[in-house]
C-alpha positions, 0 to 999 in steps of 0.5 A: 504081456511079458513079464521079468525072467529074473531068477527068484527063490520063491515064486507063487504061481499067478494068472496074470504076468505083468510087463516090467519093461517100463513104469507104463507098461508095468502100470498098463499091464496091472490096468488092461485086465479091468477094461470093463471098468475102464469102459465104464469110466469113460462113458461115465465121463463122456456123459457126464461132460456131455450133460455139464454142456447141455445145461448153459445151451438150454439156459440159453434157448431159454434167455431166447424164449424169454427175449423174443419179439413174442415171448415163447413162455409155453417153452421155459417148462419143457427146457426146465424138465430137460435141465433137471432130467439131464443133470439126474441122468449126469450125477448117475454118471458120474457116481459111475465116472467116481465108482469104477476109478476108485475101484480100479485103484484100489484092485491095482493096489491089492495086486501090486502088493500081492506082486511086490510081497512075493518078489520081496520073499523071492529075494535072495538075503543078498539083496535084503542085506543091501537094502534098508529095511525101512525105505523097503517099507516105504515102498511097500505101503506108501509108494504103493497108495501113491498109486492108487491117489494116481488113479483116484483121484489123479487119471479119474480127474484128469480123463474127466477134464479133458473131456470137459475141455473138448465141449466147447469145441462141439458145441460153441460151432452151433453158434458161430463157427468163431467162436472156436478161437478162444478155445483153440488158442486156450488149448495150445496154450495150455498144453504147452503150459502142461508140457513143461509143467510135467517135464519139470515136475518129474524130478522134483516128484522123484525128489518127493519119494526118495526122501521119503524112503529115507525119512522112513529107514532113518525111523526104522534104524531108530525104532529097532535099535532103541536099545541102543539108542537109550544105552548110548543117551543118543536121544538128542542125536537121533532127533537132529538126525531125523530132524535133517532128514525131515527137513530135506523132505519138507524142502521137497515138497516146498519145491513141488509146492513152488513148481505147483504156484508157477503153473498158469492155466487159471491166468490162462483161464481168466485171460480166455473166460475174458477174451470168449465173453468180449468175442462174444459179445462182438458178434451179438453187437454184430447180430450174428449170435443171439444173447442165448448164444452169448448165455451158452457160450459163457456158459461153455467157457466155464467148462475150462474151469475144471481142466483149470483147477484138476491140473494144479493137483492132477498131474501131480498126484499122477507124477507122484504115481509114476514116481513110485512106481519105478521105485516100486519097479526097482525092487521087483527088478532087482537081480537076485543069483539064486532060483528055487530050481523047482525041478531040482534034486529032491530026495531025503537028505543023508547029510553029506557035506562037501566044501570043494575050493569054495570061495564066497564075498558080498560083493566082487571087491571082497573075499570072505571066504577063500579056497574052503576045501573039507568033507563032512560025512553024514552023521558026524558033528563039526565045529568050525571055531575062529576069531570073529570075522574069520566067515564062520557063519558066512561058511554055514550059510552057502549049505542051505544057499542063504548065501550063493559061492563066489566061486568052487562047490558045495556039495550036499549028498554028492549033488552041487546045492545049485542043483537040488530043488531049494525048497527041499533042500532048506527044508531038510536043514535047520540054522539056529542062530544067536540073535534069534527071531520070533514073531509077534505070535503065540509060542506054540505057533513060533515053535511050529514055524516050519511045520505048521500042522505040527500037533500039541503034542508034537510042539510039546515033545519038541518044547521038552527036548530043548529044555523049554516046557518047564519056562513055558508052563509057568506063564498064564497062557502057557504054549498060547501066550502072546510074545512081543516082537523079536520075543523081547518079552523073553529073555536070550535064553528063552528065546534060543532054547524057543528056536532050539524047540522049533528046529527040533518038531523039523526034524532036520537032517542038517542041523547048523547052530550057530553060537546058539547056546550063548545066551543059556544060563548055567543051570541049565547048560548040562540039560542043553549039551545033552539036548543037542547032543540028542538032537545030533545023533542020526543028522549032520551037525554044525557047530559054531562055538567057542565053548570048548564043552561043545567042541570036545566031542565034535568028530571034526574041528575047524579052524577058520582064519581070515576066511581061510582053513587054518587047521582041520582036525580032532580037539586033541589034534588040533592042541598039539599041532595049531597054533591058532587052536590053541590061541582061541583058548587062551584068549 
């Protein structure tokens, strides 16, 4: 099996590799390890069909022993013994058919989650800020059952039936080498039926989980911009907005409703369970068959009925499990620039940084940033200031490969950041941006993040260096409350000095603040300056402000407009000779 050679920024090391090809080769590839359970499934399958036929031909010798010209009575216990020991042997089989398919979907399901949440964390932020959130989640929990109904009860049933179906073949030729016609012609018949039924329903199952994942994202934006939502009073927008979308997906699924009714195998089994019967009874009426080879024969033909009934379900469910599969493959396959570079550059970092003709869009169409050229030495601060959408964050960000440059370099110690080794290189720098995240965790664990064996006291130290220790000791839990999601629990002060504290217990030699202390109060904004002022003594800063307290004492200013170096320069400078300094200021 081979597995995607596409560059990831993070990768675990697993035993198995999967073939991501195709759909069925991926889903084969995530199968074939478990063949034992798939021996299993299909001799429990095999028997249990094989005894299922076993009780109309004894029910039929026994109807010849009751109507002989001497009844043979003394047989009736014997055949009765053999129908309850075969049918208790039957059900053990397929408690064995049930077991090893639903224990195979739900491992198939383990896996491919564990496959899909690595790939995911590989990604590069390029492709998690094209890719909507929720149709993401969409893929990542309900795409991924889908699989799991495919296998059970989808190919579990569908293994199941189609032995039923071969039954008649083995054993109606015992009676009359002729009555195998019914079964024949149910046969071609069928699978042709099934042919286009499949065919038809591909697209139609697509349809199902794109709108899905729509319906989903559209939930997702809503649910995480409540704020917004109830700020604006767009609540009645919003619900006939989801409605639209709930509709498209109800008319998917009234089409797969509709393509399901149109599927004729249980005519074409009334028409052969007719037409087997009337064969049947021909040849009695002939005297080639006796009336319990009647008996068993009926008895076979009723074996269709399960292949009949599985397949108005079955085979969707399977097509549904297809269908999500190559929507779950979509995102594993999806090409991301960046490689961890495992065997990269990693020394300790002194903190030298050095933009050379650099340039960076999102996409090939579009110039964020263009011919960016300055070097920062080790140690120094930087203030990069600039109207908003002149790149300043999309600048800090290629440093520690967030972003990957379009064109030119970024140097990081003298060393081009696609050569260092990616974990090292993000783990010596720090960015603290303005709209913070923090997980639905307690403050102590959100503060020690990035170094999770971080002590108490460490936490502490890290807490009291970014002005948090006071706001954290006067709740009742102190550093173990609970905080909710995105820490909207706390206000935008508490959150930011929260992600001050943890980018303090790193120690990074890079630190990036990204208008980070916009949301500090006044009182306590003296007690911040000198905390970061601290913090950047012994490391590489970048700060991205339009506080002019914070860009008075950086080393070096820079001016971004329009995604291009403006100005470059001290404060002092910079008020003598830009304009455009000078006009971020006054507005």
């Amino acid at each position: 099996m081979t597995t995607s050679n596409l560059a990831s920024e993070f990768t675990i090391s697993r035993p198995r590799q999967y073939n991501r090809t195709s759909a069925v080769r991926w889903i084969w590839s995530h199968t074939a390890p478990y063949w034992w359970i798939i021996i299993i499934i299909f001799i429990g399958a095999a028997g249990n069909a094989g005894l299922a036929a076993l009780m109309p031909v004894y029910i039929g010798q026994a109807f010849d022993a009751i109507t002989a010209a001497v009844p043979q009575i003394e047989r009736l216990l014997p055949l009765t013994l053999l129908i309850i020991g075969s049918q208790v042997v039957r059900a053990i089989l397929q408690l064995g058919r049930n077991f090893g398919a639903d224990l195979i979907a739900q491992k198939l399901e383990r896996n491919i989650r564990d496959e899909l949440y690595i790939s995911l964390l590989g990604k590069s932020m390029t492709f998690h800020n094209i890719q909507p959130v929720g149709d993401t989640m969409a893929r990542a929990t309900n795409d991924v059952r889908e699989i799991n109904f495919m296998y059970s009860p989808g190919v579990n049933l569908v293994v199941g039936s189609f032995l039923f179906m071969v039954m008649p073949f083995l054993f109606a030729p015992q009676y009359h080498r002729d009555l195998l016609l019914v079964p024949t012609l149910f046969a071609i018949t069928y699978f042709i039926a099934l042919w286009e039924y499949l065919h038809s329903l591909s697209p139609v199952t697509d349809a199902v989980r794109n709108a899905f994942g729509k319906l989903n994202t559209r939930l997702a934006e809503a649910l995480d911009g409540i704020e917004t939502v109830k700020g604006a009073a767009q609540e009645e927008a919003e619900v006939s907005l989801f409605n639209k979308l709930a509709l498209k997906m109800r008319d998917a699924f009234v089409k797969q409703g509709d393509l399901e009714a149109r599927f004729i195998p249980m005519l074409l089994y009334g028409l052969a369970f007719g037409g087997g019967l009337l064969h049947a009874l021909i040849l009695y009426r002939q005297g080639e068959i006796q009336i319990g080879g009647v008996i068993a024969y009926v008895g076979l033909l009723e074996m269709l009925q399960f292949p009949t009934f599985a397949s108005t379900f079955a085979y969707t469910q399977i097509s549904l499990g297809m269908s999500s599969a190559r929507r779950i493959l979509e995102l594993l396959n999806s090409e991301t620039l960046l490689d961890q570079n495992a065997d990269g550059y990693a020394e300790l970092m002194r903190g030298e940084v050095c933009f050379r003709s650099t340039a960076f869009g999102y996409n090939p169409n579009e110039s964020v940033l263009t011919d960016i050229s300055f070097t920062v030495q080790p140690g120094q601060t930087v203030a990069i200031v600039g109207q908003t959408g002149a790149g300043k964050t999309s600048l800090v960000k290629l440093i520690n490969r967030t972003y990957e440059a379009t064109t030119g370099d970024v140097l990081v110690d003298g060393v081009n950041v696609r050569d260092w080794n990616l974990a090292s290189l993000r783990e010596q720098i720090s960015i603290i941006e303005q709209d913070i995240f923090l997980f639905s965790s307690t403050i102590a664990e959100n503060i020690a993040f990035g170094k999770p064996d971080a002590t108490q006291e460490e936490i502490e130290m890290a807490a009291k260096a970014a002005q948090a220790h006071e706001f954290i000791t006067s709740f009742t839990d102190g550093y173990q409350a609970e905080i909710g999601e995105r820490g909207v629990t706390l206000s935008g002060g508490q959150r930011q000095r929260l992600a001050l504290a943890r980018a303090f217990l790193t120690d990074p030699r890079i630190l990036v603040l990204d208008d980070s202390t916009s949301a500090i109060d006044s009182a306590t904004e003296d007690h911040i300056q000198r905390a970061i002022a601290a913090a950047a003594k012994g490391r590489t800063t970048f700060l991205i402000t339009h506080r002019l307290s914070q860009i008075r004492w950086a080393d070096l200013i820079v001016v971004l407009k329009n995604g291009r170096i403006a100005a470059i320069g001290s404060h002092d400078e910079l008020m003598k000779s830009s304009e455009a300094y000078r006009r971020i200021f006054s507005e």
